[in-house]
C-alpha positions as CSV (number, residue, x, y, z in Angstrom):
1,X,95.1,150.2,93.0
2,X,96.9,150.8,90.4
3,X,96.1,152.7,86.8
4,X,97.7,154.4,83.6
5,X,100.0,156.8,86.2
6,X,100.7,156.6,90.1
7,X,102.5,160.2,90.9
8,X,103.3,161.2,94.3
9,X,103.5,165.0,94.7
10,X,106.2,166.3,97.1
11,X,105.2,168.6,99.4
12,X,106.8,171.9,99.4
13,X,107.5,173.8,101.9
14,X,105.4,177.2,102.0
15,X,106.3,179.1,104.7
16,X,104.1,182.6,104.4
17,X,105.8,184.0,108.0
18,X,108.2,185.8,105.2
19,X,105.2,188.2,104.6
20,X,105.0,190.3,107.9
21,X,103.6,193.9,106.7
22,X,103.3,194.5,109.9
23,X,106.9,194.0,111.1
24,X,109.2,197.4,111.2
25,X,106.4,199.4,110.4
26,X,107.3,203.2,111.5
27,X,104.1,205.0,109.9
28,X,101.2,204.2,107.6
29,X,99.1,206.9,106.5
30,X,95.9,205.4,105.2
31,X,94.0,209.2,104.8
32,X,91.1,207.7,105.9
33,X,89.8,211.2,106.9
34,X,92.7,212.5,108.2
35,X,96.1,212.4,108.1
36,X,97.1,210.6,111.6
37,X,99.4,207.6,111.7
38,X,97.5,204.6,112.1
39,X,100.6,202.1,112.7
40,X,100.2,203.2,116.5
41,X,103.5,204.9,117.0
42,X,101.8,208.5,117.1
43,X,104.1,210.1,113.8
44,X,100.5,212.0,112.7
45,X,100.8,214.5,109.8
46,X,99.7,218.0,109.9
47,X,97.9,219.1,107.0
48,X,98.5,222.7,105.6
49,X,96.4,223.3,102.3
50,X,95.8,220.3,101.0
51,X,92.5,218.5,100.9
52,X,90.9,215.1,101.2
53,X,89.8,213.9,97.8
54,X,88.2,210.4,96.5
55,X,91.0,207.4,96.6
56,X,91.7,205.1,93.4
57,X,88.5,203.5,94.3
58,X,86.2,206.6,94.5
59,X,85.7,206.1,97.9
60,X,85.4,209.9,99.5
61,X,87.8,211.7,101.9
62,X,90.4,208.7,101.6
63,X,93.5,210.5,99.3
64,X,94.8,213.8,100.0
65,X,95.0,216.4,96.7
66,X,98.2,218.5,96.7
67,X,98.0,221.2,94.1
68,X,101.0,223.0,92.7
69,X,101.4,226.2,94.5
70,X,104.7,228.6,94.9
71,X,104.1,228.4,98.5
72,X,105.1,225.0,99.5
73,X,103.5,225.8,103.6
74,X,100.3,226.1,102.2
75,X,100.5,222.1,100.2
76,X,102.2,220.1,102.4
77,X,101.7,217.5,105.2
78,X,104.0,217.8,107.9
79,X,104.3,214.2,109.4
80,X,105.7,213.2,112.7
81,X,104.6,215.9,114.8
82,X,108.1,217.2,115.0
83,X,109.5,214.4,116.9
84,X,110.9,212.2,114.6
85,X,110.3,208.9,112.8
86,X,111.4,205.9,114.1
87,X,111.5,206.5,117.5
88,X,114.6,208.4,117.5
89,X,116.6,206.3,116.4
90,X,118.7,206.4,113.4
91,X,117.0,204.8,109.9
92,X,120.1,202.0,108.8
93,X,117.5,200.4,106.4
94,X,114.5,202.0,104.8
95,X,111.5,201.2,103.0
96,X,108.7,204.4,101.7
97,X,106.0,202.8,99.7
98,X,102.5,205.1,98.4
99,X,100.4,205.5,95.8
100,X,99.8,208.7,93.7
101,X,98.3,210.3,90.8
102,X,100.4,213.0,89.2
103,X,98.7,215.8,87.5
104,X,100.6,218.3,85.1
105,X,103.4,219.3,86.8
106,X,105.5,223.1,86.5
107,X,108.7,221.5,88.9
108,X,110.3,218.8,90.0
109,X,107.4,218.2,92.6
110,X,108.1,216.2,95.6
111,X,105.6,213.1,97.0
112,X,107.7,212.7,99.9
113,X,110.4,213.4,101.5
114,X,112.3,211.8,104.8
115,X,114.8,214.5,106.3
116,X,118.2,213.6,108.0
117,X,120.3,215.3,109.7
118,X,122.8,214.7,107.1
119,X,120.9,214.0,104.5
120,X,117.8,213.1,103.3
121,X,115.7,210.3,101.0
122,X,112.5,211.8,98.9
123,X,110.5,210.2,96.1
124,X,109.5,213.0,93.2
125,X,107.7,213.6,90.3
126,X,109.1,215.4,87.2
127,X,107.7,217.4,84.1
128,X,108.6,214.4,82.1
129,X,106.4,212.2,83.7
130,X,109.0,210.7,85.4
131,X,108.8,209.3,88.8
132,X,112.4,209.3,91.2
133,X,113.6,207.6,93.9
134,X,116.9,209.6,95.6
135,X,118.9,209.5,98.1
136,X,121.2,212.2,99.1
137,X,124.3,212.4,100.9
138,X,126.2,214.8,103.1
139,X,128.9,216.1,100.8
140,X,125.7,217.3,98.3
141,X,126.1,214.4,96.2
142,X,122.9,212.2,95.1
143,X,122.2,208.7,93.6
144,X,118.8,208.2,92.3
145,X,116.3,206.0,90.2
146,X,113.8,207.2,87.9
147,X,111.3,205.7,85.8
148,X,108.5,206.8,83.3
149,X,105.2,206.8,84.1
150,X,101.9,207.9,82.6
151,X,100.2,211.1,84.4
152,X,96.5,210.9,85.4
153,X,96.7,207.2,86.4
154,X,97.3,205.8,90.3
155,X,100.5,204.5,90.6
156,X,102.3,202.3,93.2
157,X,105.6,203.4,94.4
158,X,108.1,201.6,96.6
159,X,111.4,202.5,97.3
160,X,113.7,200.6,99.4
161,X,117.3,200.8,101.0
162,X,119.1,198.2,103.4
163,X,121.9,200.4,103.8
164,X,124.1,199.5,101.1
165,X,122.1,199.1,98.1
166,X,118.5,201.0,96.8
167,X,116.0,199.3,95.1
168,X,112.8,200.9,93.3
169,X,109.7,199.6,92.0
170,X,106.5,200.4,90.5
171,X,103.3,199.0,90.6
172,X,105.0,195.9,92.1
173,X,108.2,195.2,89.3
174,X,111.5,195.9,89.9
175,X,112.5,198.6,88.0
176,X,116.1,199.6,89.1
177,X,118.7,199.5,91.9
178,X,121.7,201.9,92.9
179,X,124.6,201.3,95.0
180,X,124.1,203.6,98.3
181,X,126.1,203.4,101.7
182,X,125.2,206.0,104.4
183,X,122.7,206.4,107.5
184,X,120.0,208.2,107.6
185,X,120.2,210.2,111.3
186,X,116.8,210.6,112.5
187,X,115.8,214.7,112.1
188,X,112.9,216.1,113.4
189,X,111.9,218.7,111.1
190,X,111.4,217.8,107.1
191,X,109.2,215.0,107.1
192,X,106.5,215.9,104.6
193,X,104.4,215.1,101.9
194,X,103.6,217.2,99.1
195,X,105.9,219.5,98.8
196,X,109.8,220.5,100.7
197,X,109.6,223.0,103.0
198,X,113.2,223.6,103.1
199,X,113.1,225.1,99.5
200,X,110.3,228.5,99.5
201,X,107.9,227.2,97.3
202,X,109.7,225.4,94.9
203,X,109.0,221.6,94.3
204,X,105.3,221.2,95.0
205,X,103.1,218.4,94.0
206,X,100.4,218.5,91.7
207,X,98.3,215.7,92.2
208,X,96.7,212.5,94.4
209,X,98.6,210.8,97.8
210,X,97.7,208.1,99.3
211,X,98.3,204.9,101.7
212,X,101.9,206.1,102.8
213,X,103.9,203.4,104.8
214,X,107.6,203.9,106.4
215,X,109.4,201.4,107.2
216,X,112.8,200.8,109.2
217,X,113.7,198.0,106.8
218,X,114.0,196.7,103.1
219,X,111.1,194.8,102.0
220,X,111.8,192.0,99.9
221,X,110.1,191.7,96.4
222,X,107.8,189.1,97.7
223,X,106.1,191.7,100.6
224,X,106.0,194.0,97.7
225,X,104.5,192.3,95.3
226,X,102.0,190.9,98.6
227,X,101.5,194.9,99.7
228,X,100.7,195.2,95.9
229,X,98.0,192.9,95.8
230,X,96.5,193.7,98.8
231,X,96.0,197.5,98.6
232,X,94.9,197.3,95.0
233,X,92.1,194.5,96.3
234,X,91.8,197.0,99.6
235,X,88.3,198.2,98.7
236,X,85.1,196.3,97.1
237,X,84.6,198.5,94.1
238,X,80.4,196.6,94.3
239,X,79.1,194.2,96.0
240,X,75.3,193.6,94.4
241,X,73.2,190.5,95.8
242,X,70.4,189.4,93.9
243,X,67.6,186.7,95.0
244,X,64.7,186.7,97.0
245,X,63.7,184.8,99.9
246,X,64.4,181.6,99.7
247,X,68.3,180.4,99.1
248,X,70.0,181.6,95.9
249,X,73.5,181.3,95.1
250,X,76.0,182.2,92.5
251,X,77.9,179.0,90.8
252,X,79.7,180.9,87.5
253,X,81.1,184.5,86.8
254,X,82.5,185.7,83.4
255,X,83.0,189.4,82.4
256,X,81.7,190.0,79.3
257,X,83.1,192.1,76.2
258,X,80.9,195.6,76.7
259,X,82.9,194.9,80.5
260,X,79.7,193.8,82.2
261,X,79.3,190.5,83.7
262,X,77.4,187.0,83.5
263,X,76.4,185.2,86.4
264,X,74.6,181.9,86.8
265,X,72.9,180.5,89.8
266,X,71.0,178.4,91.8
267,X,67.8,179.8,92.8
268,X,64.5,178.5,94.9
269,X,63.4,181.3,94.9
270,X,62.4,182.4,91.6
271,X,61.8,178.8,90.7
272,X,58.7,176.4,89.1
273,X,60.0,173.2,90.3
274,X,62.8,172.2,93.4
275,X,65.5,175.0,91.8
276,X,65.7,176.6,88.9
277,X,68.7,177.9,86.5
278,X,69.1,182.0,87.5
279,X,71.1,183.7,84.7
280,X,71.5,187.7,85.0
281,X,73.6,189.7,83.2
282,X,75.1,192.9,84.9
283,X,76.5,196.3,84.2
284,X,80.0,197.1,84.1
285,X,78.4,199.2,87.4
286,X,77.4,196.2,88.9
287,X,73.6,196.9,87.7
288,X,71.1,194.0,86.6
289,X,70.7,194.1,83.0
290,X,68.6,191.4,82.7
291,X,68.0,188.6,84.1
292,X,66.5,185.3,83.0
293,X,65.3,181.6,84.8
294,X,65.2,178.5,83.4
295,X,63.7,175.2,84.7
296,X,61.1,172.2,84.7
297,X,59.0,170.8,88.1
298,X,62.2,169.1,89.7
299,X,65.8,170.2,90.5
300,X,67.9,172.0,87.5
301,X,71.4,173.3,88.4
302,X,73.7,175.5,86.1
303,X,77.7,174.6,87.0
304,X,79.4,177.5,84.1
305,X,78.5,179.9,81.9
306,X,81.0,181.7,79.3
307,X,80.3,184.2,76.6
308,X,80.7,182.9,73.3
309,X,82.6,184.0,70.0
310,X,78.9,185.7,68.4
311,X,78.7,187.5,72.0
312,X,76.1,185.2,73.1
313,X,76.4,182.8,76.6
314,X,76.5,179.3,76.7
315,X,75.7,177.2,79.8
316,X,76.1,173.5,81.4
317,X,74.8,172.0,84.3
318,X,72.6,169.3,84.8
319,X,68.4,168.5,84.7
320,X,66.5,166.4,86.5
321,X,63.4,168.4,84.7
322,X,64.1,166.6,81.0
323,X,66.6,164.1,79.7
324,X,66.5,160.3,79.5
325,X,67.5,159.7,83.0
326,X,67.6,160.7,86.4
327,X,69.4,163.3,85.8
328,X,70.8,164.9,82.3
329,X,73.7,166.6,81.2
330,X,72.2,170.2,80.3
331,X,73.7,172.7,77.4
332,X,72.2,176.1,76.8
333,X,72.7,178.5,74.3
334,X,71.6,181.9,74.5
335,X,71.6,185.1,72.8
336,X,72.7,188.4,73.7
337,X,69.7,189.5,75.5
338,X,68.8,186.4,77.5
339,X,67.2,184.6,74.8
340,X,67.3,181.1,74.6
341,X,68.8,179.8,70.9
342,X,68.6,176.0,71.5
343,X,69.2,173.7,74.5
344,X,70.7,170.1,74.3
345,X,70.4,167.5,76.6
346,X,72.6,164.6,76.9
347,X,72.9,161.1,79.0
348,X,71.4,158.0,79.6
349,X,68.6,156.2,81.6
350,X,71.1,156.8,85.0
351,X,72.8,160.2,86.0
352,X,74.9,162.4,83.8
353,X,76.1,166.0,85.1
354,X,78.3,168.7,83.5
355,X,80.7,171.4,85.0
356,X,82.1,172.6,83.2
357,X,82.0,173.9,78.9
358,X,84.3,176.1,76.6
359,X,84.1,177.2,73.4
360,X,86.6,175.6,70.8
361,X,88.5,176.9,68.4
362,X,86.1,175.4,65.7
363,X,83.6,177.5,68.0
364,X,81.7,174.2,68.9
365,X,81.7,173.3,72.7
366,X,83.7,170.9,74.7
367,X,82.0,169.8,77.9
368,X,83.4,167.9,80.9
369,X,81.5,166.0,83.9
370,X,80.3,162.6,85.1
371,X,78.5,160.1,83.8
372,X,76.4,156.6,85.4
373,X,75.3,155.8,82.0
374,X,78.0,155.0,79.9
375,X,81.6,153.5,80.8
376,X,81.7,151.1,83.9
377,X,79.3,153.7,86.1
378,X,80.5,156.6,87.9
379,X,83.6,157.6,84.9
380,X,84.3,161.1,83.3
381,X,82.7,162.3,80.9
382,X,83.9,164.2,77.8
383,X,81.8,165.9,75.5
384,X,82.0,167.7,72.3
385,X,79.1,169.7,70.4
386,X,79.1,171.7,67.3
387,X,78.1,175.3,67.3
388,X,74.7,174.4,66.9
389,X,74.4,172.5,69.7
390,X,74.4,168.8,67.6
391,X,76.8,166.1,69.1
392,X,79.8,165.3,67.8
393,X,80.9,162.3,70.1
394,X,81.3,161.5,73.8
395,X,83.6,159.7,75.6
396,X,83.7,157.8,79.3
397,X,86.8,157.2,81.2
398,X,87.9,155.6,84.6
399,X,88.0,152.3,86.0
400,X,86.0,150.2,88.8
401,X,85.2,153.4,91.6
402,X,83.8,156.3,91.0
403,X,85.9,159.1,88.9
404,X,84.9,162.9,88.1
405,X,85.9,165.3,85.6
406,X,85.7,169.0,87.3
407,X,87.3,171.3,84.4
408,X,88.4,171.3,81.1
409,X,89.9,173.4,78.8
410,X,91.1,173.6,75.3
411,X,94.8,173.9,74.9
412,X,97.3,176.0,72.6
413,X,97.9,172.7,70.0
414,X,93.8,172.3,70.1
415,X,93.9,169.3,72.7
416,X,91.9,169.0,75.6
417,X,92.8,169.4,79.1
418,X,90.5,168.2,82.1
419,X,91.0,168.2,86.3
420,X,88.9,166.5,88.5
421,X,89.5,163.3,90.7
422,X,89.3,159.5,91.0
423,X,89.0,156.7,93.5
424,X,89.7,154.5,90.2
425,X,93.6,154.8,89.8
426,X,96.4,156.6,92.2
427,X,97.9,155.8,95.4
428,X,95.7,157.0,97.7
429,X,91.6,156.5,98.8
430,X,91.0,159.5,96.1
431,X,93.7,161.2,93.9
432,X,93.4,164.7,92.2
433,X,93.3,163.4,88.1
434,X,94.6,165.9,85.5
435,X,94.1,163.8,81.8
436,X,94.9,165.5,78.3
437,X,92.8,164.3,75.4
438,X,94.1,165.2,71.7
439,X,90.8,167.3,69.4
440,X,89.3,163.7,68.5
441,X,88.6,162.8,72.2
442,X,91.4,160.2,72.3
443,X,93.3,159.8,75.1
444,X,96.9,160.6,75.5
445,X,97.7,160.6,78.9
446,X,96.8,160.8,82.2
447,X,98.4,161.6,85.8
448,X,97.2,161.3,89.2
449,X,98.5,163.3,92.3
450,X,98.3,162.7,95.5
451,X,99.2,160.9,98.7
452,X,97.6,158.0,100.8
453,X,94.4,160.4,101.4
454,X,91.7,162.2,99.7
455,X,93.2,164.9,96.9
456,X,91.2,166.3,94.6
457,X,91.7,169.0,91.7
458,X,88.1,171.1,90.6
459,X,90.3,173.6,88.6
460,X,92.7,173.8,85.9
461,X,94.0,176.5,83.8
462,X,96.9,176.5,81.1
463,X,99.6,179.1,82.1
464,X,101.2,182.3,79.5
465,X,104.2,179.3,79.3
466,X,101.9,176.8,78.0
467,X,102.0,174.4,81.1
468,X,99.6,173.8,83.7
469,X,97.9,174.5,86.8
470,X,95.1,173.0,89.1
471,X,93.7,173.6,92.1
472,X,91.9,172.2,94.7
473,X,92.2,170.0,98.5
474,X,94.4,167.5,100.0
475,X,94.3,165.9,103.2
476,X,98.0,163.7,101.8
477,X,99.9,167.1,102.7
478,X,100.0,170.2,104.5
479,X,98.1,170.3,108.3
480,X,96.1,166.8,106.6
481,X,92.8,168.7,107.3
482,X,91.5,169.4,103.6
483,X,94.3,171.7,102.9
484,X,94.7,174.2,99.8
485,X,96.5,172.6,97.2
486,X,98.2,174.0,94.1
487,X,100.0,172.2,91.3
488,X,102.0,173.0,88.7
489,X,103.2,170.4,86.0
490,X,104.5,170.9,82.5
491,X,103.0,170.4,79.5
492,X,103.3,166.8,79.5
493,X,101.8,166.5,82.7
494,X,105.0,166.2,84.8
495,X,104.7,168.0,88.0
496,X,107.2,170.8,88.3
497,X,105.8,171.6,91.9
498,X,103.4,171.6,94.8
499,X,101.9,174.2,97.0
500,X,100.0,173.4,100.3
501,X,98.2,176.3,102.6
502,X,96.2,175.8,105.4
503,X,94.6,179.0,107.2
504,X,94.1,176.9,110.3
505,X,94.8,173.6,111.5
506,X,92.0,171.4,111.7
507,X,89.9,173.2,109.7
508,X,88.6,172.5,105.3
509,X,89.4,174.8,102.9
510,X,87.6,174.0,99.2
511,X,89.2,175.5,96.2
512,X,86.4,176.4,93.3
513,X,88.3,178.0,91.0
514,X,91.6,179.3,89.6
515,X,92.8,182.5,87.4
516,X,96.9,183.0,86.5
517,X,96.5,187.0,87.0
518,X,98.4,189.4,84.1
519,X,101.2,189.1,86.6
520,X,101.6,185.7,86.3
521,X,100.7,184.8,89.9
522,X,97.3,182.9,90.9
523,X,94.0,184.0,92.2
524,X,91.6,181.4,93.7
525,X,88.5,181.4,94.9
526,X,87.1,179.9,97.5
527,X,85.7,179.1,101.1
528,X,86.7,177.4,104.4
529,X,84.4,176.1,107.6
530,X,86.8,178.4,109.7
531,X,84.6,180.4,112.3
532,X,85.2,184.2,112.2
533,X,87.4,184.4,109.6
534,X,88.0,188.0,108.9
535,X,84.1,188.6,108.3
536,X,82.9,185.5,106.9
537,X,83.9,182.0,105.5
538,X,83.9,182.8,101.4
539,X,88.0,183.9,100.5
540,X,90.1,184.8,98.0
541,X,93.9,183.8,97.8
542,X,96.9,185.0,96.1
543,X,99.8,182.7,95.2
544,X,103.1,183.6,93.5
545,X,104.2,182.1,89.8
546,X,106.3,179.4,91.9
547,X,103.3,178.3,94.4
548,X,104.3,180.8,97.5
549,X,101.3,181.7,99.2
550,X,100.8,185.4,99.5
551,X,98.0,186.2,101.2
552,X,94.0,185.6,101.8
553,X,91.1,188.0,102.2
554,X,87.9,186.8,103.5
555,X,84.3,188.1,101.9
556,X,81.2,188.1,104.0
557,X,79.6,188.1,107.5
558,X,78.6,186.3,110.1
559,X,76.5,183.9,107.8
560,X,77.9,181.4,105.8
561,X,79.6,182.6,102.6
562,X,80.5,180.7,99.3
563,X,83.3,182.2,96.6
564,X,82.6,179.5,93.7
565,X,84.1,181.3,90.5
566,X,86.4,184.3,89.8
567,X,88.4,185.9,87.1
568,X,90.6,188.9,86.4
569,X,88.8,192.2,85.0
570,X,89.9,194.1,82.3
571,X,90.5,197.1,85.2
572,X,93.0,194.6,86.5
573,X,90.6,193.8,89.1
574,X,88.8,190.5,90.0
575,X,85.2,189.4,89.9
C-alpha cells in the first residue's frame, strides 16, 4: 500500500522494573486505624496522645492529629518498638517520605524524626510555614533544606540521602539538594513522629500525619513522582453507578464549570427503542442532578459530550432512529438544565457515525467520525457546524479500505487535529492515522504509524508545548498482543517518540482516552481482557512527559469493567 506518508515508529524501550516501591522498604505507616508497620518488618509505633483523624480524603481513623502541647510524651508516636529500624543495621542511604497538614504552629515542630547514634535526620515544620529537611552530624553541625509551604493544605514530603548528597521534594518536584557525607548508626531510642522526645516539650507538631514510608535507599525522581501519583489516586473519593436493569454504560465524562460533571451513556434500560442516549448531569458530590434520555424505536448511541462556551452541553454520536440512512451522524445541543436547543443530523442514504465534537474558537463545532456515504466508502469524516447547529461544510478522506477518524481537536493556530486509523495508507494491515486540517477543512498533512500489524490511535490531545500526543493499541511492537501504545510527534507531525506497555503477555489492552495532567505526564483510561486484574478489567495508567510508564490501577470487580473517558479535576484529581 502506499499513501500521502509511510512512518515507522521505533519502539522504545520502557522498562517500568525501575519503579519497585516495594524494594528497601524499612517501614510504612499507612494509619489505617492504628499505627503498626504494615511493610512486614514489625517497626510498629506507639501512640502517646495523639489521635486518629480523617485522611486527605475524608476517610475516618486513617491520619493521625498531633496537637502542639509543651509535653512532647503526651503527642508523639514512638516507632520501632525500641529495636531499631532497619534491622540493625546501619542506614548508608535513606529515603523518609509522608504526607501532612500543618496547623498554626508556636515552634519549630517536628514530623519526624530518625535518631542515630551519632546523629540524627528529621523533617520539620516552622512558624513561617516552612517545611525542612536536615540532617545533622556528630560534631553539632547541620545541613538542611527548606521550602515554603501553605498551612491547612496536605502536602507530600520526601526527603532522600544516598550517603553523599540530600535531595528534597514536595508534592513530587524537586525543590533542593545539599551536599551530606556521614552514616546514620542505627539507634534504638528516638524514632518518632510528632514531636522529639529528646527535647522536654519543645518542638511539637501541630497538625495532620499520614502514609509514613522509610526506606534504606534514595529513591529516584521517577519512584517519587510514581509514589506521588499513586497515593494521591490511593482512595476513590465517589464511585456513583446509575442504570437500571438492563445494560447501561458510560461513553463520555467532562467536569463542568460549577465543578460537577456530565456523563453520556448508553442505556437499554431506560430506553423506547434498541438503546437510547442517557445524559445525567452530577454534583460536584457525585449526586444526580438531572438526568435526561434521548432516542427513537431503533439503536441511538452518544460517543462525547463537552460543555459549551454559554455553559450548555453539546453531544455527537450516531442514530439509527432519524437521518437519511442507516445510520446518521447525530449533534445535540442542550441547555443548562437538560433541555434540548436543537439537534442536527448529518449523512447520507449509507452509514455515517461521529465520535467525537469540540467547540471552536468561532464557538461553532467541529466533528470527527466515519462516513459510507460520501468519499470512496468507509473514509473519515470531518465536520464543521456553526453555533446554531447549521453546516458549514464536510469533508471525506481515505483511500480504497476502510479508514476512521477517532478524535479531533482544535489546535493553538485554529487548525484541526484528528487520530484514528486506516487500512487505506501505511505499512502495515492497519496503521494508527494522526491528519492535521487547516480552519477551512483542507488538508495539510497526514502521517501514519505503525508496523506490519494492526496499530491504531482513538485519542489525541495537543500538549502545554504545542505538539502532540495519541493514544491507543499496537500489535507492531511491544509483547505483539494489542499492546498500549503512546506517541508523541511534534507539531508537524514528526514523531519524537514511542511508548509500548503491556500488563501481560498475551493479553489486549484498549486505550479510550488520553489527558496531559498539570504535571505534564499522561493519564489514560482504559480496559484490558486480563482475568483478575487487581479487582476488575477497567484501568487507569500513568505515563511520564517522555513516554515512561509509571504505573496502572485497576477499577472494578469480578464483572467486566469498561474506563472509556477521563480527565483531570479541578481538585487535581481525575474523573
Amino acid at each position: 500500500r502506499s499513501g500521502p506518508s509511510n512512518e515507522i515508529c521505533i519502539e522504545l524501550s520502557n522498562d517500568s522494573d525501575e519503579i519497585d516501591l516495594e524494594n528497601g522498604l524499612v517501614a510504612y505507616y499507612p494509619f489505617n486505624g492504628n499505627a503498626n508497620d504494615e511493610s512486614g518488618n514489625g517497626n510498629h509505633g506507639v501512640v502517646h496522645g495523639a489521635s486518629l483523624t480523617q485522611d486527605s480524603f475524608g476517610n475516618k481513623d486513617s491520619a493521625f492529629l498531633f496537637e502542639n502541647t509543651t509535653d512532647s510524651s503526651s503527642n508523639r508516636i514512638v516507632l520501632s518498638d525500641g529495636k531499631g529500624f532497619n534491622k540493625g543495621n546501619d542506614f548508608k542511604k535513606l529515603t523518609i517520605s509522608l504526607w501532612f497538614q500543618s496547623f498554626e504552629q508556636t515552634d519549630c515542630s517536628y514530623i519526624f524524626r530518625l535518631q542515630s547514634t551519632d546523629g540524627h535526620a528529621h523533617l520539620s515544620y516552622s512558624v513561617d510555614d516552612k517545611v525542612k529537611f536536615t540532617l545533622h552530624f556528630k560534631d553539632f553541625t547541620s545541613k538542611h533544606i527548606s521550602y515554603q509551604t501553605e498551612s491547612n493544605k496536605w502536602i507530600h514530603a520526601v526527603s532522600t540521602w544516598n550517603g553523599s548528597v540530600m535531595k528534597f521534594y514536595i508534592n513530587s518536584e524537586f525543590v533542593g539538594e545539599e551536599e551530606a557525607i556521614l552514616t546514620l548508626h542505627n539507634s534504638e531510642y528516638g524514632n518518632s513522629i510528632g514531636a522529639n522526645p529528646l527535647q522536654n516539650g519543645l518542638c511539637s507538631f501541630n497538625g495532620k500525619i499520614d502514609n509514613i514510608r522509610i526506606y534504606n535507599r534514595a529513591l529516584s525522581e521517577i519512584e517519587i513522582k510514581s509514589l506521588y501519583q499513586e497515593e494521591n489516586l490511593s482512595q476513590i473519593t465517589f464511585l456513583n453507578t446509575a442504570g437500571g436493569d438492563k445494560n447501561d454504560y458510560a461513553l463520555s465524562v467532562q467536569q463542568t464549570t460549577d465543578q460537577g460533571y456530565i456523563v453520556a451513556a448508553i442505556t437499554e434500560s431506560f430506553n423506547s427503542g434498541d438503546s437510547d442516549i442517557l445524559v445525567v448531569k452530577y454534583s460536584r458530590q457525585g449526586n444526580i442532578e438531572w438526568a435526561k434520555t434521548i432516542g427513537g424505536k431503533n439503536r441511538d448511541i452518544p460517543r462525547c459530550i463537552i460543555q459549551t462556551k454559554d455553559e450548555g452541553y453539546i453531544l455527537s454520536g450516531e442514530t439509527y432512529s432519524y437521518g437519511s440512512g442507516y445510520s446518521d451522524v447525530l449533534i445535540i445541543k442542550f441547555d443548562t438544565l437538560g433541555g434540548i436547543e436543537w439537534t442536527q443530523t448529518i449523512g447520507g442514504s449509507a452509514d455515517d457515525s461521529a465520535f467525537s465534537i469540540q467547540q471552536t474558537i468561532d464557538e461553532g463545532y467541529i466533528i470527527v467520525g466515519q462516513t459510507y456515504s460520501y468519499g470512496t466508502g468507509g473514509d473519515i469524516i470531518l465536520i464543521k457546524c456553526e453555533q446554531s447547529g447549521n453546516l458549514e461544510w464536510v469533508r471525506a478522506f481515505g483511500g480504497n479500505n476502510i479508514d476512521k477518524g477517532r478524535s479531533v481537536l482544535e489546535n493553538n493556530n485554529g487548525d484541526y487535529l484528528v487520530a484514528g486509523y486506516t487500512n487505506s495508507f501505511g505499512a502495515g494491515e492497519v496503521d494508527a492515522y494522526l491528519i492535521k486540517y487547516n480552519k477551512d477543512g483542507d488538508l495539510l498533512w497526514s502521517k501514519t504509524f505503525g508496523g506490519s500489524e494492526g496499530d491504531r490511535f482513538f485519542s489525541i490531545q495537543e500538549t502545554n508545548e504545542n505538539e502532540i500526543v495519541a493514544c491507543g493499541r499496537t500489535s507492531s511492537f511491544g509483547t505483539k498482543s494489542n499492546d498500549i501504545f503512546l506517541v508523541k510527534s511534534d507539531s508537524s507531525g514528526n514523531i519524537k517518540w514511542c511508548s509500548t506497555a503491556g500488563l501481560q503477555s498475551g493479553y489486549s489492552h484498549h486505550l479510550n482516552e488520553i489527558f496531559e495532567t498539570n504535571t505534564g505526564d499522561y493519564i489514560i483510561s482504559g480496559y484490558t481482557d486480563i482475568e483478575n486484574i487487581g479487582n476488575g478489567n477497567a484501568y487507569i495508567l500513568m505515563f511520564d512527559s517522555i513516554g515512561k510508564f509509571l504505573w496502572a490501577k485497576s477499577i472494578g470487580k469480578e464483572n467486566f469493567d469498561i474506563a472509556s473517558s477521563i480527565q483531570q479535576t479541578i481538585d487535581n484529581g481525575f474523573i
